[in-house]
C-alpha positions as CSV (number, residue, x, y, z in Angstrom):
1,X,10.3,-2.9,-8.5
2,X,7.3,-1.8,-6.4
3,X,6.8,-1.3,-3.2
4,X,4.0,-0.8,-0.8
5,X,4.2,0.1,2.6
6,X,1.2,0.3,5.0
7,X,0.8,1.2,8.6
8,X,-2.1,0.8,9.8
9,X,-3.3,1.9,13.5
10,X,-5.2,-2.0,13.7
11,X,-3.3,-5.5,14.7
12,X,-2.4,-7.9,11.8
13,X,-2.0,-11.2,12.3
14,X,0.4,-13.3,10.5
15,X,-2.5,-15.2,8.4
16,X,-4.3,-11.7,7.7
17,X,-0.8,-10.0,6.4
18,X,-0.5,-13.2,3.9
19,X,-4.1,-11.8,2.9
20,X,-3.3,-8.4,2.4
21,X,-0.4,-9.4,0.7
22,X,-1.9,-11.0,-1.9
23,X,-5.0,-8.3,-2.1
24,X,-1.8,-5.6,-2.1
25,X,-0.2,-7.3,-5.1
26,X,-3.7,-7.5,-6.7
27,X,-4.3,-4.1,-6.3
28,X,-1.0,-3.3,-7.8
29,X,-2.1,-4.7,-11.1
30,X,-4.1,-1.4,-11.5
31,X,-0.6,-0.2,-12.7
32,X,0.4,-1.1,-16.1
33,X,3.7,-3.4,-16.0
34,X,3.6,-3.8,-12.3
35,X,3.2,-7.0,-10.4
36,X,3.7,-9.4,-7.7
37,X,7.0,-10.8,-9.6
38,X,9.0,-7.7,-7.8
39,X,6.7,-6.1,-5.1
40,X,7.9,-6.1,-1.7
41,X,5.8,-5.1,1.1
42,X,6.0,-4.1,4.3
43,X,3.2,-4.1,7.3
44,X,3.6,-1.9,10.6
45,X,0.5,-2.3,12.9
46,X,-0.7,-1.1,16.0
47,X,0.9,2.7,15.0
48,X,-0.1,5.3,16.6
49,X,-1.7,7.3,14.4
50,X,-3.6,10.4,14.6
51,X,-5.8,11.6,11.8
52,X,-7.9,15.0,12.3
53,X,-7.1,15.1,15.3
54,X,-7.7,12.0,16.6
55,X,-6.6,8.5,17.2
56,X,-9.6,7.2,18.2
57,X,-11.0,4.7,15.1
58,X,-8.8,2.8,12.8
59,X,-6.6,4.4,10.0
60,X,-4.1,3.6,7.7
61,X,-1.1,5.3,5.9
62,X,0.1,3.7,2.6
63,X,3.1,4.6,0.7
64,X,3.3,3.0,-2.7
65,X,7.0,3.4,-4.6
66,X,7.4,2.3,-7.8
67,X,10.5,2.2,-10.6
68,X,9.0,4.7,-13.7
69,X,5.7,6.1,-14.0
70,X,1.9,6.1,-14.3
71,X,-0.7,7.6,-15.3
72,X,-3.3,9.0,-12.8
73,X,-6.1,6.9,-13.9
74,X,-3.8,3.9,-12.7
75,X,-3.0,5.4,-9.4
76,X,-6.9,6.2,-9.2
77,X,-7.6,2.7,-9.4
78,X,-5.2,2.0,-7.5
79,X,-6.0,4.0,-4.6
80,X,-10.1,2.6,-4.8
81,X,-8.6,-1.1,-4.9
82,X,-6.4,-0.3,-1.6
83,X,-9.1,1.3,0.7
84,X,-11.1,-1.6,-0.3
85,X,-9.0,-4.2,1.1
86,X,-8.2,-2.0,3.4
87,X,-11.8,-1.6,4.4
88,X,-12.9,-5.1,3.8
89,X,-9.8,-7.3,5.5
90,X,-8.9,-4.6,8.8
91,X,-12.3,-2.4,8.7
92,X,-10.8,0.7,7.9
93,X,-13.0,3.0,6.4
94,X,-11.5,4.6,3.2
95,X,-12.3,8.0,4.7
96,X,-9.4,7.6,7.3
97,X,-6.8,6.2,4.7
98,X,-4.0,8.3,3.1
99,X,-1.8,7.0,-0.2
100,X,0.9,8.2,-1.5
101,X,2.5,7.5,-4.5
102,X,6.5,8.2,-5.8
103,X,8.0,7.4,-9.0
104,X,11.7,6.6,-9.1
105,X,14.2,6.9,-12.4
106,X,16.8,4.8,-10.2
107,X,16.6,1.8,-8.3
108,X,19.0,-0.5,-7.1
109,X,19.0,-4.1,-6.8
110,X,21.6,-7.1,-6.5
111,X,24.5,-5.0,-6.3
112,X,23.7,-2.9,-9.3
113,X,20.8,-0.6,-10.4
114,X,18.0,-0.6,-13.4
């Protein structure tokens, strides 16, 4: 039951969000017992953010939610897999990326919750 939600101050179009999706979900691995079977993602673009400041080179903000929970070393892998797509598919540099991660004990789903 992960999710990962990124906005990101760049445009996306439709064929490079199928991309990151995959990369996302690729990423996600990093976590033990988490993939691409439950992941839902979601892609804002064009935000307006500012970071330091400023709002004048390209930035992200992912939040990454996740039923249980992990160990650091995951979420550090995690977090070096991320500004890599990141950097590599939208040219943000990892130095202007922010993650965050939250682990959840309850989490609904079809009517009923895990």
């Amino acid at each position: 039951m992960p999710y990962i939600g990124t906005k990101t101050t760049v445009a996306i179009t439709p064929e490079k969000e199928a991309v990151l999706k995959e990369k996302m979900a690729r990423a996600l691995e990093a976590i033990p017992g988490k993939s691409e079977d439950w992941l839902m993602c979601e892609f804002a673009d064009n935000c307006r953010l500012w970071f330091a400041g400023k709002n004048d080179a390209p930035a992200a903000f992912v939040q990454v939610k996740i039923l249980g929970k992990a160990h650091k070393e995951a979420y550090d892998r995690m977090t070096g897999a991320v500004c890599g797509v990141l950097s590599e598919e939208l040219g943000i540099p990892a130095d202007r990326i922010y993650i965050t991660y939250s682990e959840y004990t309850d989490w609904g789903w079809n009517g009923s919750n895990f």
